[in-house]
N, C-alpha and C positions, 0 to 999 in steps of 0.2 A: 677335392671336395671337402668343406666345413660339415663335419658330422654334428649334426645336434638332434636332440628327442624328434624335433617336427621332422626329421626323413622314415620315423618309423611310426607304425600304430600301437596304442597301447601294447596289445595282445602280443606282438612284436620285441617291445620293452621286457614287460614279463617273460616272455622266454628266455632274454639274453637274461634277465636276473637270476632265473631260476637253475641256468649254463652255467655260470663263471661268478655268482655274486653270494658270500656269505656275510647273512648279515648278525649285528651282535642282540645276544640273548634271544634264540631265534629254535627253534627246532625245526631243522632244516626240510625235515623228511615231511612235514605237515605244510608248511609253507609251498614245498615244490609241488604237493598236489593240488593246493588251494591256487597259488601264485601269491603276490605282493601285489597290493592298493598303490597303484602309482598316482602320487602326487608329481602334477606337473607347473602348477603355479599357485601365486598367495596372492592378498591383496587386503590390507588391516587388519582385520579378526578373521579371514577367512582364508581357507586352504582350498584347491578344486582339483580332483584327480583327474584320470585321464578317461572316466566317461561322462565326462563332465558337471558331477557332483559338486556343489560347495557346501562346505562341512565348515561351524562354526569351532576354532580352534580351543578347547577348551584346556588345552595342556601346554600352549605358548611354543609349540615344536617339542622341543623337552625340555620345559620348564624354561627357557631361556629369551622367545621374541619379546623382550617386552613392550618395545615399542610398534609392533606390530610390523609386518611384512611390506612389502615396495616400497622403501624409505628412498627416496630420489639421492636426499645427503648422506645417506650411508655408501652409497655405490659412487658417490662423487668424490667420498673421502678415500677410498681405496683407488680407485681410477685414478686421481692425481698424485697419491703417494707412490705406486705402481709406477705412474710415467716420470715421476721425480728421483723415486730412491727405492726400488724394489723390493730387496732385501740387503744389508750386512748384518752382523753378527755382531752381537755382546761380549764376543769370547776378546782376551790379548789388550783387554784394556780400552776396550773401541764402542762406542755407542753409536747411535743415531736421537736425531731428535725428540721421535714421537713416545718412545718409552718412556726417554725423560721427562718430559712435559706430562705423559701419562701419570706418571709415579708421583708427580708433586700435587696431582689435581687427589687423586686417591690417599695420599696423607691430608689432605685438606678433608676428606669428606670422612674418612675412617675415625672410632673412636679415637680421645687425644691422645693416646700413650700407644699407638700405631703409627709409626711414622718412616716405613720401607716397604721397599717392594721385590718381588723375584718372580720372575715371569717364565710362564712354560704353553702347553697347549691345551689341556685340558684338566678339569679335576682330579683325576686321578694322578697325574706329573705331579698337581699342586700337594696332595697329599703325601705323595713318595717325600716331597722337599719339606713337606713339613715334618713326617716322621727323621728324615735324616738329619734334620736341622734340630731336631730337639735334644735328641740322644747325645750330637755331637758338642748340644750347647753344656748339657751336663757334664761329659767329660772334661769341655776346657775348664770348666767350673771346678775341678779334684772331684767327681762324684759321679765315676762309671760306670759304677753298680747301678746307678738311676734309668733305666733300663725300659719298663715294662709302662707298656700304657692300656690305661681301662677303656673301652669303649661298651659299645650294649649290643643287645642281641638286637636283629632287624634293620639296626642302623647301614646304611650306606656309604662307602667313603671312596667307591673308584672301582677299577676293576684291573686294573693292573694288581701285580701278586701283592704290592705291598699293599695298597688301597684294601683290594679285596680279604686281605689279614685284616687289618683294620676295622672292617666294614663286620654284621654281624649277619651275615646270611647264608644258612645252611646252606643251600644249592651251589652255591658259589665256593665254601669251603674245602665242600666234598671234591670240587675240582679243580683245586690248587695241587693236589698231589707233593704238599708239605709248604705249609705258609710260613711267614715270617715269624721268629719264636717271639716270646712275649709280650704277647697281646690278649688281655685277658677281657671276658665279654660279663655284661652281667644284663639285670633287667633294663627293658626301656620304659619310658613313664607312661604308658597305655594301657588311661583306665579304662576304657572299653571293655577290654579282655583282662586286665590284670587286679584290676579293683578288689576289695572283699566286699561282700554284703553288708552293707552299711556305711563301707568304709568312704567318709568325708575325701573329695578332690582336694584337698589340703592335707589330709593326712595322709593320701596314697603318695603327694607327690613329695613328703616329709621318707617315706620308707623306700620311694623308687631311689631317693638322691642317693639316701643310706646305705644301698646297695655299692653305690662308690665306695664309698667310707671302710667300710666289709670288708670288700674288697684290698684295699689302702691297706688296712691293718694284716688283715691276709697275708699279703707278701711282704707286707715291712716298709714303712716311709721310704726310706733310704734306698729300697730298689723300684720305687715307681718315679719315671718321668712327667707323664701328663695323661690327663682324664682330655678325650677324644668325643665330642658331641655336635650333632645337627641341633641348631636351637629349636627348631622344629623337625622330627624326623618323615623324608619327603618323600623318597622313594619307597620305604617301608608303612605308607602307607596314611601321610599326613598326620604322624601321633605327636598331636599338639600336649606338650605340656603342664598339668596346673601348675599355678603362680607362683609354688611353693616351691617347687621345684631347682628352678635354677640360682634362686637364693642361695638353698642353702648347699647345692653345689660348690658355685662360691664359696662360699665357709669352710669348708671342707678342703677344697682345693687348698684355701690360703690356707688352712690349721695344719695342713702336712706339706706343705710347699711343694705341691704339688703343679704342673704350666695345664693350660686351659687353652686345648687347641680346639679350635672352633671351626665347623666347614660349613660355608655359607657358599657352598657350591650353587645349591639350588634360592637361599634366602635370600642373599645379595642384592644390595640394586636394586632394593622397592619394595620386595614382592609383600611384605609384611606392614608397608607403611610407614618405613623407616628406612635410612639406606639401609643398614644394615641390624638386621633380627636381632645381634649383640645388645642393642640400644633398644632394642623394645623389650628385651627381658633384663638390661641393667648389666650382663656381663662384661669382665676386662677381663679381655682374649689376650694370651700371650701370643699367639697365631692363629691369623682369618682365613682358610681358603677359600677363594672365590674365581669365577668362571661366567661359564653360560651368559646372562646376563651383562656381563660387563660391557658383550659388543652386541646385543640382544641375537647372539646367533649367527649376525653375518660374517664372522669369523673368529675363528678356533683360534682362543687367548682364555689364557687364566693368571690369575696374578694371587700371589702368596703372601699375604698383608703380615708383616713379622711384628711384633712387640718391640719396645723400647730396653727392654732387659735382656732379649736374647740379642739382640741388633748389636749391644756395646760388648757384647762380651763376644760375638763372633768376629767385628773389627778390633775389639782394641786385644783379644787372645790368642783369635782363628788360626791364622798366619791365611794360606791357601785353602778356599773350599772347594775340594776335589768333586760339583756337581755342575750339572747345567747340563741345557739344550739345546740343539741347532737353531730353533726357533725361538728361544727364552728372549722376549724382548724384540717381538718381528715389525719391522718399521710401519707395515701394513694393517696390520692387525691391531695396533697400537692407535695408528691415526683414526679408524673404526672407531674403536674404543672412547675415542677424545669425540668424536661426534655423538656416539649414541649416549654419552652421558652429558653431553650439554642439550639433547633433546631432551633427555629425561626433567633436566633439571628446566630449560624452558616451558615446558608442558607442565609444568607439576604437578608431576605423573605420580611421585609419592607423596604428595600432600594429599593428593585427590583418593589414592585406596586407601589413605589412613582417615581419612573423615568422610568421603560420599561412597566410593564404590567399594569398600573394604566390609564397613558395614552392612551396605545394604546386600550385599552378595552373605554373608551369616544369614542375614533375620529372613530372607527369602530362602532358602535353604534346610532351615528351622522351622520356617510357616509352610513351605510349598511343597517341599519333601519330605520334612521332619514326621509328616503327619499321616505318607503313605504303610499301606499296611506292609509292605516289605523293610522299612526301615527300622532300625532300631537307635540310630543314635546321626544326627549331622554336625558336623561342629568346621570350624575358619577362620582363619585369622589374613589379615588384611584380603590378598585376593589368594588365598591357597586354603582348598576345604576336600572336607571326603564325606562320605555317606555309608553307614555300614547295612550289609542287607542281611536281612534275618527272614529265618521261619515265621516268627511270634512280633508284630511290633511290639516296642519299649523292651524287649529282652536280649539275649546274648545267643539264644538257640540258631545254629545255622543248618543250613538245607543237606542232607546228608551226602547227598552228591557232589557237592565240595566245587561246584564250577556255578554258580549262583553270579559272583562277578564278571565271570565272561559272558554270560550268555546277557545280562547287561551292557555291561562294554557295547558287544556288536551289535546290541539291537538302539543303543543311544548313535552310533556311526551312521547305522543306516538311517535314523530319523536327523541325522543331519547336525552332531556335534560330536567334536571328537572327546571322550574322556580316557582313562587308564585304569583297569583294575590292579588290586596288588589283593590275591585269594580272593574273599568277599569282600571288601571293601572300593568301592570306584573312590576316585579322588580326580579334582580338578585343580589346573595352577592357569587362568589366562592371561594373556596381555594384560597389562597394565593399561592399553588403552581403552579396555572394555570399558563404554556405560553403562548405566542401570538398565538399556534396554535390552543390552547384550545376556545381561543376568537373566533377565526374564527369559530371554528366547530360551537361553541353558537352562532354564527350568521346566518350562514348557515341554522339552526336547525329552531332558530324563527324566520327567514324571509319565510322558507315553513309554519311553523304553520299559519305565516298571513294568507298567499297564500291561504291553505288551509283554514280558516276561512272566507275570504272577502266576496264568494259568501252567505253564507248562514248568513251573521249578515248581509248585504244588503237586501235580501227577508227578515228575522225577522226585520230590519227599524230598 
């Protein structure tokens, strides 16, 4: 007998989940009491569990449908590649076609001085290749002292040991039980919380960069590889950067020759209104890694956009690159890929958030929620925004209970949209197909969740 979900009942599923299924970033013991939200099917902007809930997808799955869920060509492209050429392998000198053809469409779309590719399965793979690939690029280079790289605190970059080194988040630190050495963390540009009174979003984002710099001189040019940043930081909580910011980043970088590795794990492929966030803030990445989005989800591919400077100096010095993965370059997941980006690109899906739904998802946002008395600050860029919730609107003071964004979160699910808190802060990433009526419903949705939250985070203080 063909086992699939429809031989059991929800309540049935949950149990087996709650049996034999651990899931990631999860506290397992609260989970087994409560059970797991079974999503059982999607259908555009929408997700429907299994008591037959539809829930307006406000986080893209995680961060990645962008084209929205039952894509007929997506499942047609994998079905025919499946029946064609299933899987081989990249290893021994051996390709297939759809990587190929993949990799030359991604140098076509990637800034110009990006023009390779290196394929794994997910972010965090793509991060490991990019931290091994930088370090390695400086040694062939006579410079292996070049070593250490800056990244920020709150940032995310994987969760694998090296990712999660990388990455700047307590909880995850404390349980590596000895991460990768030098990697050094410093601020991230979130004036929300980091600002001084007074201080100009141009000036915060002049002292956040500084903190590079600081750093830089810190340990000494000559032992820093590369400054490590989300052009926008996604997971920690959508902290959009001022303008200033990544200028002079840049500057910085180039005055210590320092490489600018970039993770557009989550920006990639749209979501900003540009393929890629590089291009909306003006950076040249010596490394892009990117994911999620590339196949909007329907299959686990990441691909590691290399620079033009590191690219010739690992063919024409390298000799052998002692890395890769089973799947680096999966014929399957590839062929996905070559589909979900000629939808993108037919639909124009990133013209469309960079000039109608990009905007009007801000100024609704700003007008609609900006203005409830739990918020203190909304801010978004193309289709990726957050909301911070306060005691006091217009101020910084938060509920002293410190679970203000959950009990949002769950009260926006049940009223029928999915979002994510990160502490107090909700943050939403949708489909790139949402229209502006979609915005509104999502508006509609989290202005009752406040509603419905004010009175009881008021008694809890």
């Amino acid at each position: 007998m063909t086992i699939t979900y429809d031989n059991f009942s929800g309540a049935q599923l949950q149990a087996i989940d709650s049996a034999h299924h651990l899931h990631p970033f999860t506290d397992h013991k609260e989970l087994r009491r409560a059970g797991a939200r079974m999503v059982v099917r999607a259908e555009g902007p929408y997700i429907y569990d299994s008591e037959g809930n539809q829930i307006l997808d406000g986080m893209a799955g995680l961060w990645c449908v962008n084209v929205g869920y039952g894509r007929e060509e997506l499942a047609r492209a994998a079905y025919d590649q499946m029946k064609e050429l299933p899987f081989y392998n990249s290893f021994f000198r051996c390709t297939t076609p759809t990587p190929v053809l993949l990799s030359a469409k991604l140098a076509e779309l990637a800034p110009q001085n990006v023009n390779q590719v290196f394929y794994g399965s997910s972010g965090s793979e793509a991060n490991d290749t990019a931290l091994r690939l930088v370090r390695h690029y400086w040694a062939l280079e006579g410079k292996p002292t070049k070593r250490i790289v800056i990244s920020r605190r709150t940032a995310y970059h994987g969760s694998s040991i090296a990712g999660a080194s990388l990455g700047g988040m307590k909880g995850m630190h404390g349980q590596l039980y000895g991460a990768v050495p030098d990697i050094v963390h410093v601020m991230p540009p979130y004036s929300f919380e980091l600002a001084m009174p007074g201080e100009s979003d141009h000036d915060f984002g002049l002292r956040a960069a500084r903190a590079v710099e600081e750093a830089i001189l810190e340990a000494g040019a000559d032992n820093v590889a590369a400054f490590i940043g989300e052009p926008v930081l996604g997971a920690g909580g959508v902290k959009i950067p001022p303008a200033s910011y990544w200028p002079e980043i840049q500057r910085i970088c180039d005055k210590y020759d320092v490489l600018l590795m970039i993770d557009e794990v989550i920006t990639g492929y749209g979501r900003t209104g540009a393929w890629f966030a590089s291009e909306t803030y003006g950076i040249k990445a010596d490394t892009i890694t990117t994911a999620k989005a590339l196949t909007s989800g329907y299959q686990p591919l990441s691909a590691l956009l290399v620079g033009d400077r590191i690219a010739a100096t690992l063919i024409d010095k390298g000799g052998e690159f002692y890395h890769g993965y089973t799947y680096s370059g999966h014929p399957v997941a590839c062929a996905v890929a070559l589909k979900n980006l000629e939808i993108i690109e037919r639909e124009g899906l990133v013209e469309r958030v960079k000039n109608d739904t990009g905007p009007y998802f801000a100024s609704a946002l700003a007008e609609r929620i900006g203005s409830h008395s739990l918020i203190g600050e909304t801010r978004a860029i193309g289709l990726m925004g957050a909301v911070e919730i306060v005691k006091e609107s217009g101020t910084r003071l938060r509920f002293e209970a410190g679970n203000a964004g959950d009990k949002v979160r769950d009260l926006a699910i049940a009223n029928g949209l999915m979002v994510r808190s990160v502490d107090d802060t909700i943050i939403m990433s949708p489909p790139l197909i949402w229209t502006r009526e979609h915005v509104d419903l999502a508006c509609d949705r989290l202005a009752k969740a406040l509603d419905d939250a004010e009175a009881g985070l008021r008694r809890a203080g």
